[in-house]
C-alpha positions as CSV (number, residue, x, y, z in Angstrom):
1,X,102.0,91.6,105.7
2,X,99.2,94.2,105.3
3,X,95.4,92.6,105.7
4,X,93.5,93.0,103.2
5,X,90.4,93.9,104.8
6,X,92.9,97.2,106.0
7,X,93.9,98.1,102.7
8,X,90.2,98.4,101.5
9,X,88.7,99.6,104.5
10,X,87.8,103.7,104.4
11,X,86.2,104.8,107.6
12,X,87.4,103.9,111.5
13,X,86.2,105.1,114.3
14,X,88.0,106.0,116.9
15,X,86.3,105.9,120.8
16,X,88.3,107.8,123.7
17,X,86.6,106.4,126.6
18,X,87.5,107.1,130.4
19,X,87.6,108.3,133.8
20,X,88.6,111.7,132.2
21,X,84.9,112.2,130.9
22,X,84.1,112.7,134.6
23,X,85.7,116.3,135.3
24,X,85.6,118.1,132.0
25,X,90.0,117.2,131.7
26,X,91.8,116.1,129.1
27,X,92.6,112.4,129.1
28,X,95.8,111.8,130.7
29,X,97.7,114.8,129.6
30,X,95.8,117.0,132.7
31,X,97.4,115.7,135.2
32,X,100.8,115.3,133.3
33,X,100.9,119.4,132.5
34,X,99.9,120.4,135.4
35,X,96.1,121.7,134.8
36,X,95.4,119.2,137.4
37,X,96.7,117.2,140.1
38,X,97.4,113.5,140.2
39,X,95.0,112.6,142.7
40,X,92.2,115.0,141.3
41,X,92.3,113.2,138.4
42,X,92.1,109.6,139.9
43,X,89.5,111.0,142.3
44,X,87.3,110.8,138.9
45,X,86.7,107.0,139.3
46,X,84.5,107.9,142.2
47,X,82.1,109.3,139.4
48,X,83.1,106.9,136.4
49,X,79.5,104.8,136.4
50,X,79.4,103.7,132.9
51,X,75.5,103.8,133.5
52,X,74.2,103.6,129.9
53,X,76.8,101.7,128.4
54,X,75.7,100.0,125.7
55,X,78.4,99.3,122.8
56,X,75.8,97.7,120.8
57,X,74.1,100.9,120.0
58,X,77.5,102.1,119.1
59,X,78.0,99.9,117.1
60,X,74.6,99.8,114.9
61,X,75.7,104.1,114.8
62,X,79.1,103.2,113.6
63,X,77.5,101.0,111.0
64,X,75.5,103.1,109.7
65,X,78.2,105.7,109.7
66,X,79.6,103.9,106.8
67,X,82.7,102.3,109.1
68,X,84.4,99.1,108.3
69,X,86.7,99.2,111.8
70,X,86.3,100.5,115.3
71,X,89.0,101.3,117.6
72,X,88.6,101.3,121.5
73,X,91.0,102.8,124.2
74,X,91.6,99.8,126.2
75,X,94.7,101.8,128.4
76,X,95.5,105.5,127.8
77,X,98.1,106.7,129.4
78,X,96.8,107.0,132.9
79,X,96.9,103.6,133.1
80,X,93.7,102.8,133.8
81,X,92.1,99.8,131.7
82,X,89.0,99.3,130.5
83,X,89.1,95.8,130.9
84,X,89.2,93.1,133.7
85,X,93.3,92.5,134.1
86,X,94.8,90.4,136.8
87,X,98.0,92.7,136.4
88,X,96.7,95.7,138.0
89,X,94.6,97.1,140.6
90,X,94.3,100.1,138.4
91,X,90.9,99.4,136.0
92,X,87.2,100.2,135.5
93,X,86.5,97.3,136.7
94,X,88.0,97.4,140.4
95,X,88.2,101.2,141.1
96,X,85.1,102.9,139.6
97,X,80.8,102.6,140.1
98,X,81.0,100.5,136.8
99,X,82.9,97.7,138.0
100,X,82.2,96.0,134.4
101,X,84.5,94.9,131.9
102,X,83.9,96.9,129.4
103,X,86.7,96.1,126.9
104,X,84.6,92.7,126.4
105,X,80.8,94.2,126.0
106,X,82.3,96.5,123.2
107,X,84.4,93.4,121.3
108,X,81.1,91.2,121.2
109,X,78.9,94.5,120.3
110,X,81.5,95.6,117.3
111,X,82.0,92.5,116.4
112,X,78.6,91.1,116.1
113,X,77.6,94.2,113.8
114,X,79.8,92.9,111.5
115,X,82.8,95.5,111.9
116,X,86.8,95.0,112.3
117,X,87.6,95.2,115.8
118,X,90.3,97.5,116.9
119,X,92.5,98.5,120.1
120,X,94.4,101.2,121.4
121,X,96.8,100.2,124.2
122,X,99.3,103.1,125.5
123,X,102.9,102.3,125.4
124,X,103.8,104.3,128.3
125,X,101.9,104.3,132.0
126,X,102.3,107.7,133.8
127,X,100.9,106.1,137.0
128,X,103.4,103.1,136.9
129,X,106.7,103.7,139.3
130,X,108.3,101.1,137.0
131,X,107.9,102.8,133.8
132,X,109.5,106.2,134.7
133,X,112.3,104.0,136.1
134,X,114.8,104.5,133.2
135,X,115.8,107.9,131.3
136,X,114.8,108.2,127.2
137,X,117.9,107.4,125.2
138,X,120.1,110.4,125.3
139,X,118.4,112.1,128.2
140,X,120.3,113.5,130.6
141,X,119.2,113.2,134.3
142,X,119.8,116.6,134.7
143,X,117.2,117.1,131.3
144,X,114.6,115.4,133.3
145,X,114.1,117.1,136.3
146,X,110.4,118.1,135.8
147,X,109.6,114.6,134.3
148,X,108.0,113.4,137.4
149,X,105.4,110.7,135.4
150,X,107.8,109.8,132.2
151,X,111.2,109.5,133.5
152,X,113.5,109.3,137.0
153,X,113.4,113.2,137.5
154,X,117.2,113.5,138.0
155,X,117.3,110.1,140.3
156,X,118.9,106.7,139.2
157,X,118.0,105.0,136.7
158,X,116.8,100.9,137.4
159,X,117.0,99.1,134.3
160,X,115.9,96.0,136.3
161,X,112.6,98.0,136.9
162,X,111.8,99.0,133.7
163,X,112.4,94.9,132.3
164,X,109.6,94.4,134.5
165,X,107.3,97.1,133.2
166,X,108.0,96.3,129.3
167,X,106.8,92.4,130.7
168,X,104.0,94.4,132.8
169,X,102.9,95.4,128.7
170,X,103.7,92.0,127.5
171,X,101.2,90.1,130.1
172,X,98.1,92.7,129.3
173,X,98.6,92.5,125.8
174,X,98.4,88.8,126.0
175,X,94.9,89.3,128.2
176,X,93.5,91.4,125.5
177,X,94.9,89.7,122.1
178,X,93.8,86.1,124.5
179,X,91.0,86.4,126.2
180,X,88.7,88.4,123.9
181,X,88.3,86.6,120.8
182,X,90.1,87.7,117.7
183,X,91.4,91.5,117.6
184,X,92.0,92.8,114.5
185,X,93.9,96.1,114.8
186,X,96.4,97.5,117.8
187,X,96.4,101.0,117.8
188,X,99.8,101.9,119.8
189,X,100.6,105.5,121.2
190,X,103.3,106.7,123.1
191,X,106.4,105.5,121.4
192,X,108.0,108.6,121.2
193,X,109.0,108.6,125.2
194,X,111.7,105.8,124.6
195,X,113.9,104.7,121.3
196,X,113.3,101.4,119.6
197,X,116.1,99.9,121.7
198,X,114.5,100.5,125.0
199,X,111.2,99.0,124.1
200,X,112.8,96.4,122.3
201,X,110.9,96.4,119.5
202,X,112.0,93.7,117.0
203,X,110.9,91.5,119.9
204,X,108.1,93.7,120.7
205,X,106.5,92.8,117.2
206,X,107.4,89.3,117.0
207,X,106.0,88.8,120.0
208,X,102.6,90.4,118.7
209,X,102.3,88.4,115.9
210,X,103.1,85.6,118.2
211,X,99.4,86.0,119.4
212,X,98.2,86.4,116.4
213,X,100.0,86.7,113.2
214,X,97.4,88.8,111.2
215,X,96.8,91.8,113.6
216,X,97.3,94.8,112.0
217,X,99.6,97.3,114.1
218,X,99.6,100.7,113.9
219,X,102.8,103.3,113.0
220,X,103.3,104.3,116.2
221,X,105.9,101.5,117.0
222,X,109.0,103.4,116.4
223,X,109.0,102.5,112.8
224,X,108.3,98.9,113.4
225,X,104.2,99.3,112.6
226,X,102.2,98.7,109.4
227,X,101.0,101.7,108.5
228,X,101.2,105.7,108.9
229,X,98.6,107.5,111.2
230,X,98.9,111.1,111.0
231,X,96.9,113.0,113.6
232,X,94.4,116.3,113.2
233,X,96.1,117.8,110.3
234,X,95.2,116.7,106.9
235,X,98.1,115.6,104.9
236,X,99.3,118.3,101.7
237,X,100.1,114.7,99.8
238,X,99.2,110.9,101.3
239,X,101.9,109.3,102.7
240,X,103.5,106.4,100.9
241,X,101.4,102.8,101.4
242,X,98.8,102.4,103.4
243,X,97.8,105.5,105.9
244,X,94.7,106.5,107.9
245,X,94.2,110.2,109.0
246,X,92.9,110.5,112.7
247,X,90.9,113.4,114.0
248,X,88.2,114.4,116.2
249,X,84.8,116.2,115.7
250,X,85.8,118.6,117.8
251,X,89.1,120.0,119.7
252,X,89.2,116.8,122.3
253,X,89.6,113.1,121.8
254,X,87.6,112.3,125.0
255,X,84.6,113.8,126.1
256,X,84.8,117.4,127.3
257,X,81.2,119.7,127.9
258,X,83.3,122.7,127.8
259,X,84.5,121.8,124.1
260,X,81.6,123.6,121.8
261,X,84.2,124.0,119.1
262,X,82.6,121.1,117.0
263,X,83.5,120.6,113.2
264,X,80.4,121.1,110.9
265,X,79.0,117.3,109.0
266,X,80.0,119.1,106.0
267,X,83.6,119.8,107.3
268,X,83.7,116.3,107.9
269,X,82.9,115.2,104.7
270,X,85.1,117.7,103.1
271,X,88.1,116.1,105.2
272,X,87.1,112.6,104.6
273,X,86.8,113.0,100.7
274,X,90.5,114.6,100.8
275,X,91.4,111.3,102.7
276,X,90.3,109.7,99.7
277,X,91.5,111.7,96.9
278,X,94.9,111.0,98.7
279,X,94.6,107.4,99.1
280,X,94.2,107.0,102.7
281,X,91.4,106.4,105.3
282,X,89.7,108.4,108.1
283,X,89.6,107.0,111.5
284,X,87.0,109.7,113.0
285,X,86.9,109.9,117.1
286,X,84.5,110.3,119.4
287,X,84.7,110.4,123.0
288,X,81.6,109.3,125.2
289,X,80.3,111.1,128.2
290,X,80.8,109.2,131.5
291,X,77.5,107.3,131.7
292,X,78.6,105.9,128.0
293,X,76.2,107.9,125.7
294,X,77.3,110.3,123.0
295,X,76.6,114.0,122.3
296,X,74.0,114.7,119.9
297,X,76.5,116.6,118.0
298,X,79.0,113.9,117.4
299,X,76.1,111.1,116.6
300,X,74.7,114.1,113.8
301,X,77.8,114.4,112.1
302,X,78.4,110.6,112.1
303,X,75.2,109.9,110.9
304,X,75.4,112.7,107.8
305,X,78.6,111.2,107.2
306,X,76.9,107.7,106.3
307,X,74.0,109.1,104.3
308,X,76.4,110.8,101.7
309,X,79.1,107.1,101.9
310,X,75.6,105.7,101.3
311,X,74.4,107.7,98.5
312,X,77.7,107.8,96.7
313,X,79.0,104.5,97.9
314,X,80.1,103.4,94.7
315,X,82.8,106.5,94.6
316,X,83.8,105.1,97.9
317,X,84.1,101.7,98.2
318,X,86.5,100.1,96.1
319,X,87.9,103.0,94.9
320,X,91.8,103.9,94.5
321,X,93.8,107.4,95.0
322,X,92.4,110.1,92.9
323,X,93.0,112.6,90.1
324,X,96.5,114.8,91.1
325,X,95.1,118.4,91.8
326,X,96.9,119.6,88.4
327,X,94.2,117.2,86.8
328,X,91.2,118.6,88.9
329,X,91.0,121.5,91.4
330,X,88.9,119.2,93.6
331,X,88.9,115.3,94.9
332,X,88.5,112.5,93.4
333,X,88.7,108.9,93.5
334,X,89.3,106.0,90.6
335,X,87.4,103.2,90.2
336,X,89.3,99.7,90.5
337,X,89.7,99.1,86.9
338,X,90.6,102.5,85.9
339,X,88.1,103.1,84.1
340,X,85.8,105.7,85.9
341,X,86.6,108.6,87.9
342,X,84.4,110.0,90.5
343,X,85.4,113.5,91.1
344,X,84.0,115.2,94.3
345,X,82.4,119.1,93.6
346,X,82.5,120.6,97.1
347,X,80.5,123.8,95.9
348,X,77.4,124.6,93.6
349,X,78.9,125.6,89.8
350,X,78.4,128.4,88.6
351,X,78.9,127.1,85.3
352,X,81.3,124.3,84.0
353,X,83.7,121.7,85.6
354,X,87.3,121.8,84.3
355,X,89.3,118.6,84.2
356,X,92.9,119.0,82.5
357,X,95.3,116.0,80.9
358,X,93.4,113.1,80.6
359,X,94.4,111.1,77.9
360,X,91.6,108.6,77.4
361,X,88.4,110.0,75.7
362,X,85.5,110.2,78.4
363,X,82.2,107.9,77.4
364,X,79.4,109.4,79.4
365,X,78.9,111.6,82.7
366,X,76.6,111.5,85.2
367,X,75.5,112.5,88.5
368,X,76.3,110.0,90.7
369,X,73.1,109.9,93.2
370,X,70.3,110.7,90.5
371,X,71.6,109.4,87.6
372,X,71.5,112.8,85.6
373,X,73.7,112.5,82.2
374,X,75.7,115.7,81.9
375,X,76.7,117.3,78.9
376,X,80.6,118.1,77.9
377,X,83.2,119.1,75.6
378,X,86.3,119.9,75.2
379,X,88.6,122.7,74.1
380,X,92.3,122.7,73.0
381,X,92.2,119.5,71.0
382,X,94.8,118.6,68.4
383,X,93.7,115.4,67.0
384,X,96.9,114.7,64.8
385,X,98.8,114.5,68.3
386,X,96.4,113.1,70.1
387,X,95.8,115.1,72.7
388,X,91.8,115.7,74.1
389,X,92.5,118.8,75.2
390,X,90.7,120.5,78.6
391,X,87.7,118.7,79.4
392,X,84.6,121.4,80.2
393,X,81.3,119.7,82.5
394,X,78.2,121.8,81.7
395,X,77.3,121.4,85.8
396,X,75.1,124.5,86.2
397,X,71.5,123.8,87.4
398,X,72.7,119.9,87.7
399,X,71.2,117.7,91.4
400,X,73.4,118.7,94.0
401,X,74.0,116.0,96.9
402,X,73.8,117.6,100.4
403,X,77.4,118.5,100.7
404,X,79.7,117.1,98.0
405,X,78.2,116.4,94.7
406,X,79.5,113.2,92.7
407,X,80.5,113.2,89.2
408,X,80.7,109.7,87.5
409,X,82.8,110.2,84.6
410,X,82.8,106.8,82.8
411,X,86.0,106.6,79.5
412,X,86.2,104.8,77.2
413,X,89.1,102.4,78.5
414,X,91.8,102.6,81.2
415,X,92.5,105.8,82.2
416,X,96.1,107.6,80.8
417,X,97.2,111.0,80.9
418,X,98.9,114.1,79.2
419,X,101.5,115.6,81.7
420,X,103.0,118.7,79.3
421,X,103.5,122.1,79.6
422,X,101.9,123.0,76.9
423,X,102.5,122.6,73.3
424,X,103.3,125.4,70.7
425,X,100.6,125.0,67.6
426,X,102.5,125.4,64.4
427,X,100.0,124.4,62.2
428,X,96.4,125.3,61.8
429,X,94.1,122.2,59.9
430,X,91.3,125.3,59.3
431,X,93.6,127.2,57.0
């Protein structure tokens, strides 16, 4: 059953953290193409010091970001954890300078400022000899050859080896869902290198829900999560139920100083408010350096992101999908009872706002940070059929809001609307 606190939430943020700030590498994936050697990599704990880690001043940025939920890689796919685990030698904690548990600094932090506390945990372990002890469903060995981290590379498969390494998962899921107080949200990755059968994941869930029965899991379960998570691109059309769109600020989840191809604030907000005229939720990354700061960059645009949620919170919070583009070449959102729509102007009017087929007569307009009452009208109306015609928003000269402008349009009751073609007039009431 979906929590609640899910379905309302808007904003995530999403934290790559790792050894892979260290070297300027991709997380994980380096090493897996071939951009770098295995032991390079892992010769990046040497300089993983965590120095200025402190997740508390995350968290108050978050906050004030506008976030209701925070997501943490506890495991990416390097296998190394973030947190203390008796399962492995391979963690933060007993390879690297930081030797801290960082997993548990970051739960207290989040959760003390009041936010939903997430996890990502990677299905698959590319430095694990059990877990590339079996073949994907279907694979040939022969298929496989190159697939020296995800699979037996054209050796024999040992089923009995890969029972232990979907326990090995079991037992550090327990630690974390255990032995950190109350985690909200699992964010999975890395499904999509065995089927449903092979991770067993009927069981898989039951078993998460045996730890606690409200945790909130992620798509990426072979079709056994919660909710849909599609990554970088935004969606044409929102998914059906509940969905989050995940991307980062700039072209790399974890931190890369070679990466200057950083999304503007305004980009930002553009992509958030189409998360919202969709019906879905952002879940915005950012990937610290090694000591545990953040670029300047990324704490800019999170921190113009929460002054426009907080000066138009009211078209944010609490609000529904919006307006279908036929209605309004722009985004919006709807208000909880229907009753107002809050449509997002990404550009300074020339002249007039156009909303088409709404079937409930519109009260009063107004700009949602100021307060400015907007005049309107409307053309194409045939009262005897009852139809409003086009709605025209005199917006020229109006406040504008640094990057999107809010509209409150208040009607007069629950919103309905007119989805024609087009009706032929065959009488004229002037005549």
């Amino acid at each position: 059953m979906m929590q609640e606190w899910f379905e309302k939430a808007k904003l995530g943020i999403f934290i790559h953290y790792g050894i892979y700030a260290v070297g300027d590498v991709s997380e994980s994936w380096s090493f897996h193409n071939g951009h770098i050697s295995y032991e390079d990599y892992m010769k990046q704990c040497e300089g993983f010091t965590a120095a200025k880690y402190d997740p508390a001043k995350w968290a108050e940025l978050f906050r004030k970001a506008g976030a209701q939920y925070v997501i943490l890689t506890a495991k990416h796919h390097d296998g190394v954890a973030l947190f203390d685990t008796k399962y492995s030698d391979l963690s933060v904690v007993k390879k690297t300078p930081a030797a801290r548990d960082l997993v548990a600094e970051y739960v207290k932090a989040v959760r003390q400022a009041g936010l939903k506390v997430g996890l990502y945990y990677s299905l698959i372990d590319w430095s694990d000899p059990r877990y590339r002890s079996v073949y994907p469903e279907g694979c040939q060995p022969g298929d496989c050859l190159e697939d020296i981290y995800g699979t037996p590379a054209g050796g024999e498969e040992d089923p009995a080896r890969w029972e232990e390494f979907l326990r090995f998962n079991d037992d550090q899921l327990r630690e974390l869902m255990t032995g950190y107080g109350t985690v909200d949200l699992l964010w999975f990755d890395g499904d999509w290198e065995r089927s449903a059968r092979q991770w067993n994941m009927p069981r898989f869930r039951e078993y998460l829900h045996s730890l606690n029965q409200d945790v909130v899991l992620n798509s990426r379960l072979r079709g056994y999560g919660d909710y849909e998570t599609p990554e970088q691109g935004i969606p044409l059309y929102g998914p059906k139920g509940v969905w989050e769109f995940c991307t980062t600020i700039n072209d790399s989840w974890g931190y890369r100083p070679s990466d200057k191809h950083y999304k503007s604030s305004g980009q930002i907000i553009r992509m958030f408010c189409d998360c919202l005229t969709l019906g879905g939720k952002m879940l915005l990354d950012v990937g610290p350096k090694e000591d545990g700061t953040l670029d300047e960059r990324q704490e800019k645009v999170l921190l113009d992101l929460g002054a426009w949620i907080h000066a138009n919170e009211e078209a944010v919070y609490g609000t529904g999908k919006g307006l279908d583009y036929r209605h309004y070449l722009g985004g919006s959102t709807l208000s909880a009872d229907r009753k107002t729509v809050y449509l997002f102007v990404y550009d300074s009017p020339r002249e007039m706002v156009c909303v088409k087929g709404i079937g409930t007569p519109v009260k009063q307009i107004t700009v949602l940070h100021t307060g400015e009452k907007l005049r309107f009208d409307y053309t194409g109306a045939w009262e005897s059929l009852g139809m409003l015609g086009t709605l025209w928003i005199e917006a020229a000269g109006m406040s504008l809001c640094p990057f999107v402008t809010v509209l409150k349009m208040e009607l007069t009751e629950e919103i309905t609307y007119r989805l024609g073609h087009g009706e032929v007039m065959t009488e004229n009431s002037g005549k």
